[in-house]
PAVEXLUM-187512 format. One record per atom (N, C-alpha, C): x, z, y. Coordinates in steps of 0.05 Angstrom, whole numbers, plus 5000, padded with zeros to 4 digits. Layout:
BEGIN
XZY/...
//
This chain:
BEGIN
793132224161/794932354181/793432524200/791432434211/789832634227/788432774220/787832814191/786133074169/789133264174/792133154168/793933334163/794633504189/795133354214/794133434239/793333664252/790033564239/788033794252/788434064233/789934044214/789934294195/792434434210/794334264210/796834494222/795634494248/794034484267/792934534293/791834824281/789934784266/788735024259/790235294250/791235134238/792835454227/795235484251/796235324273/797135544294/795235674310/792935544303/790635604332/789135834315/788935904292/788236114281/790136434266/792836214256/794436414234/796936564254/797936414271/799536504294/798636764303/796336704322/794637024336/795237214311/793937204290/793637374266/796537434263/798837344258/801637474255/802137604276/802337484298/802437624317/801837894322/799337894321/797738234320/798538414293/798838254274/800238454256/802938564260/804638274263/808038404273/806938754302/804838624314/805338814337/804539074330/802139074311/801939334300/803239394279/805839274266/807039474262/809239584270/809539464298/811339604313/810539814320/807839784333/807239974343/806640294322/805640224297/806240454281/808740624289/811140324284/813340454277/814640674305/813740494325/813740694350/812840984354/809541064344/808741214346/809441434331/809541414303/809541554280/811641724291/811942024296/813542144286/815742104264/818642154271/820042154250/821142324226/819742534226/819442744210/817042884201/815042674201/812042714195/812242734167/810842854149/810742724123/807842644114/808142394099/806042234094/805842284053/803442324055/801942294031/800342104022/799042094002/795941923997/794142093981/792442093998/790042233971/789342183953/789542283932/789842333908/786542403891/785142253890/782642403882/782942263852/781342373836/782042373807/777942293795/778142213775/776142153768/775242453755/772942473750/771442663735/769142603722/769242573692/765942473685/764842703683/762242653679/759542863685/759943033652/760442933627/761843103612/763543313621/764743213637/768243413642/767043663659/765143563680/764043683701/762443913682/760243753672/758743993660/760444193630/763444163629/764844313613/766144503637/766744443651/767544723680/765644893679/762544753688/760744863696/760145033670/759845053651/760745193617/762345463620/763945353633/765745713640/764145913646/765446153633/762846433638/763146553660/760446553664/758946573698/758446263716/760446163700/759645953727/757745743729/756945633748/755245403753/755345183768/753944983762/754744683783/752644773804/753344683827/752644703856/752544423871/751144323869/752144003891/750044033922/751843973935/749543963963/750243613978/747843563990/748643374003/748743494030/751143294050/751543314078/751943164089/751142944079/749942704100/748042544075/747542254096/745842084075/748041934059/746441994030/748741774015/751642014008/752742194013/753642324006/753242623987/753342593966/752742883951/755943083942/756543203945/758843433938/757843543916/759543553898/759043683867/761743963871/760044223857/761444433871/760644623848/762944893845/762244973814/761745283838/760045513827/759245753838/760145903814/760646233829/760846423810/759546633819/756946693803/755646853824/756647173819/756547363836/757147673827/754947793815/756047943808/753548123792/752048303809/751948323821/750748433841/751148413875/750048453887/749748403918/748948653931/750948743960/752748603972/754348503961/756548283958/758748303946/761148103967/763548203971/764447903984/764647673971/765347513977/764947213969/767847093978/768946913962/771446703968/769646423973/770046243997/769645933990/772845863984/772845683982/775845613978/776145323982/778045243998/777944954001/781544813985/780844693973/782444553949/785844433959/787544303949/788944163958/787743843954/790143723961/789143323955/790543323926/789043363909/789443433871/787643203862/788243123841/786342993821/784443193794/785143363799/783843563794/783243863797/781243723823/781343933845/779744133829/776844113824/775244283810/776544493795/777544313767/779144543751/780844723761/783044583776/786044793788/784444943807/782844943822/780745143837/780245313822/777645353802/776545423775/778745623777/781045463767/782445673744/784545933765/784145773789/785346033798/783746253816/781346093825/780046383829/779146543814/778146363788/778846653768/780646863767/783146693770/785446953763/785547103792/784947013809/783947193840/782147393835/779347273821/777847503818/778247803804/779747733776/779847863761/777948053749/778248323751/775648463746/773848613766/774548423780/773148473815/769748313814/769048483834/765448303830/765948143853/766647963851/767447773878/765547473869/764047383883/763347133888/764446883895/764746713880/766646463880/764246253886/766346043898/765045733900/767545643920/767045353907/768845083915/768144873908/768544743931/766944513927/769144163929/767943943918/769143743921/770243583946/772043493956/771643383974/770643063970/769742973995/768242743994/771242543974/769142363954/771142203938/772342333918/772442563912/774742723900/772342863873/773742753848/771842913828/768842833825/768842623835/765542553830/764042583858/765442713869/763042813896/763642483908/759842473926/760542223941/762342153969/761941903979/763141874001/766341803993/766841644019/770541684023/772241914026/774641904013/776842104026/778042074040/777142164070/778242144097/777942364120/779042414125/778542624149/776642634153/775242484176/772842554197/770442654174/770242594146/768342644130/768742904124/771042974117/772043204100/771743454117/772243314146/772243654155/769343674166/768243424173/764943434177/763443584160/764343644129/762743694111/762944104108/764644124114/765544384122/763144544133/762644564162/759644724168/757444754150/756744514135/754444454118/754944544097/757444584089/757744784067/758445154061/758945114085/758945464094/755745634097/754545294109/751445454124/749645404089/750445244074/749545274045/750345474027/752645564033/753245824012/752446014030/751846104048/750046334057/747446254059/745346034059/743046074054/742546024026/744345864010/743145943974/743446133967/745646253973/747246523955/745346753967/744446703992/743946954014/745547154022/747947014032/750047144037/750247144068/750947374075/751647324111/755047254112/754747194136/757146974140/760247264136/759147464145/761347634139/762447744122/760647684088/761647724073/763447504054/763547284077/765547034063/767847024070/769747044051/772447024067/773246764054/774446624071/775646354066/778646314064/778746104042/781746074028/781845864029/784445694026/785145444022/788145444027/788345254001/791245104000/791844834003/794944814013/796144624019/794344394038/792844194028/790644014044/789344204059/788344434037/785444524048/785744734064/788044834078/789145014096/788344914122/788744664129/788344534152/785444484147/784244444133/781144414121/779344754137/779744844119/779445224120/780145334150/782645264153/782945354194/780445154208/780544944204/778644764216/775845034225/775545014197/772245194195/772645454214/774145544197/774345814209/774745824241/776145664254/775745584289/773745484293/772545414278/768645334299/767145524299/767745834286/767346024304/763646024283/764946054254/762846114236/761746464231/764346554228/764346804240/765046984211/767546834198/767146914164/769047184165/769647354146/770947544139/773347474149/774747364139/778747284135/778746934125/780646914136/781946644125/784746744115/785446614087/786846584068/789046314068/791646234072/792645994077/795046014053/794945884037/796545814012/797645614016/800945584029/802645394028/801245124058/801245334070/799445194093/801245014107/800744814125/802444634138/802244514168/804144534176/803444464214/802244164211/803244044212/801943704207/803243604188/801243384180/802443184161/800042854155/801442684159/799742474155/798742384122/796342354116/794642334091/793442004092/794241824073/792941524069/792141554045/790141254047/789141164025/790841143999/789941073981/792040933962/791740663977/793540493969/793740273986/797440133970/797239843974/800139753970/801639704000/799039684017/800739714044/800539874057/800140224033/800740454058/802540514073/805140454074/808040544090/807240404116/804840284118/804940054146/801240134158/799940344138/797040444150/797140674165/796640754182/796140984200/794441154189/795241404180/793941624158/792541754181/791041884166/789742104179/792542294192/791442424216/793042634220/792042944218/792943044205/792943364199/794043574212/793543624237/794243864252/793944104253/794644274237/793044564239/794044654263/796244574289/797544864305/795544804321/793144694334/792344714348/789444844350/789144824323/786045024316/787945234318/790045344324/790145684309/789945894335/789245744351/788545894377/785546134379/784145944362/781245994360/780546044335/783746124320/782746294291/782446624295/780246724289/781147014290/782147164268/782347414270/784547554245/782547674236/782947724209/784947804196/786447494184/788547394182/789247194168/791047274143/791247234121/792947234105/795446944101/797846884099/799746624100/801346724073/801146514052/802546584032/804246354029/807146314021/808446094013/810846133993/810745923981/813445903956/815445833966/818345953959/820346003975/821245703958/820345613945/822345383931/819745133934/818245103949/815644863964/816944683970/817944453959/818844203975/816244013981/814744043969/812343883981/812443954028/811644254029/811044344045/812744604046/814844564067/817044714057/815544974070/816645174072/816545504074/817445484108/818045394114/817845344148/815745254155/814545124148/810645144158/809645284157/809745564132/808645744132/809245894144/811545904156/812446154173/811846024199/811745834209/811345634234/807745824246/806145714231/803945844229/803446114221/805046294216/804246614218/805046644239/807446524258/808546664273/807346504298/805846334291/804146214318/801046444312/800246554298/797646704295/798546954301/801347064302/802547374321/800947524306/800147784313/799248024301/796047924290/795447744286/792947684267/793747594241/796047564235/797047434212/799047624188/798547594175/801047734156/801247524130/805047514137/806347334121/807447444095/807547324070/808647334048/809447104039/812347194029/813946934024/814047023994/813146813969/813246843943/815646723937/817646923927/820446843911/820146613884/821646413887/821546203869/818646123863/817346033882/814545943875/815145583890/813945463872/813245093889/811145173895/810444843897/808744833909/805944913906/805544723885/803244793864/802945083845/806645073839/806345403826/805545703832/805345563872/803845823881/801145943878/799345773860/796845713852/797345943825/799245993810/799746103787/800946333789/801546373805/803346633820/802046883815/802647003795/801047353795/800947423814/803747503832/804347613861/802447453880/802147183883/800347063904/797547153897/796647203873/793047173866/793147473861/794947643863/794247953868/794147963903/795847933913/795447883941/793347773959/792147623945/790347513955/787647633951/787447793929/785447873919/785648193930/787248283931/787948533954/787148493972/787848273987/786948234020/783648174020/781848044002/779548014003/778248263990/779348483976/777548603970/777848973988/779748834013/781149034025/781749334019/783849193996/785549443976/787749494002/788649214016/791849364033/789149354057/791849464074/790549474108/791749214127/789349134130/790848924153/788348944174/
//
């Protein structure tokens, strides 16, 4: 009787506190969270070193990995131009499980028969590259990869113009506000906020990362390009216009007729556009 006792003593004197603090945080989630946030999970996809070195196979291109911290390496595919000066695209990805390829395959169709310089790189977790997929890593890794494609490539910072979709919009503004000093930023289906978790069975109750782009866009300078699919339920077409019309005369908006989300990645109209604005065929 007093073994049975000291056990239910214990588990109020231990398991109680512990409910407790959980009931409270998830009130308090439930308190905080915005009610029109939208929540995701990152999505990173496996990649074997086969698959990797079949990208890196594509003509012209090459594997690139840099490390930017200890213990973290980024695996990243390059396209170099045929000659130099030339501008250059970085491009920062969405939260895909196959980020590399759907990158790959559309700055190709960006480049076209343009001498333009490509690279994109993994984010931490995603495709083989190391490390977690989490904010404070992802956008940490950003400088270290800007200041690596201008001292490998030997590119000055002005001939990089920077792109990114959906994730990597808020990724790409990040950079481009710390005042690297690149050509243009490029925003494909870009988004005011949105919360990003783990995979997890108790994500509806974890506190995601938060993703803010309106508040870097102060300290973005222009030229900006904003492209969005008129049919995006991921990230509807009011983010994209939310954000052109918070960047005023640095920005120019295009709204792609019947494009999702992802389909804006495939969009002739979007990857002529885009490739216009970087190879400054229009005027902005």
């Amino acid at each position: 009787m007093d073994r049975a006792r000291r056990k239910r003593d214990w588990v109020k004197r231990v398991m109680l506190p512990v409910g407790v603090a959980a009931a409270l945080g998830v009130v308090d989630f439930l308190l905080q969270a915005p009610k029109d946030v939208r929540r995701f999970e990152y999505v990173p996809g496996p990649l074997s070193q086969g698959a990797y070195d079949a990208l890196a196979a594509h003509p012209g291109w090459a594997k690139d990995e840099i490390q930017t911290a200890p213990g973290v390496t980024l695996r990243g595919l390059v396209r170099k131009p045929s000659a130099a000066p030339a501008r250059w695209i970085l491009f920062f990805a969405g939260n895909g499980d196959r980020l590399l390829e759907d990158s790959q395959k559309f700055l190709d169709a960006v480049r076209g028969d343009r001498d333009i310089g490509l690279a994109v790189y993994a984010y931490r977790g995603f495709d083989g590259s190391g490390g977690e997929a989490r904010q404070a890593g992802i956008l940490a890794d950003t400088g270290p990869i800007f200041r690596h494609v201008c001292e490998s490539q030997k590119v000055d910072p002005k001939q990089i113009h920077l792109a990114g979709f959906s994730l990597g919009t808020n990724v790409s503004t990040y950079l481009a506000s710390s005042g690297v000093g690149a050509a243009s930023l490029t925003l494909l289906a870009p988004l005011t906020y949105i919360d990003v978790v783990p995979r997890s069975r108790f994500r509806r109750w974890i506190h995601g990362d938060r993703y803010d782009t309106r508040p870097l866009l102060a300290k973005v300078p222009g030229p900006v390009l904003v492209l969005h699919g008129s049919e995006d339920t991921s990230l509807p077409i009011a983010m994209g216009r939310a954000i052109a019309a918070s960047l005023g005369d640095r920005a120019r908006f295009v709204e792609v007729a019947d494009a999702s989300h992802t389909g804006l990645l495939d969009s002739h109209i979007a990857q002529a556009a885009v490739r216009s604005f970087v190879t400054g065929d229009d005027a902005h």
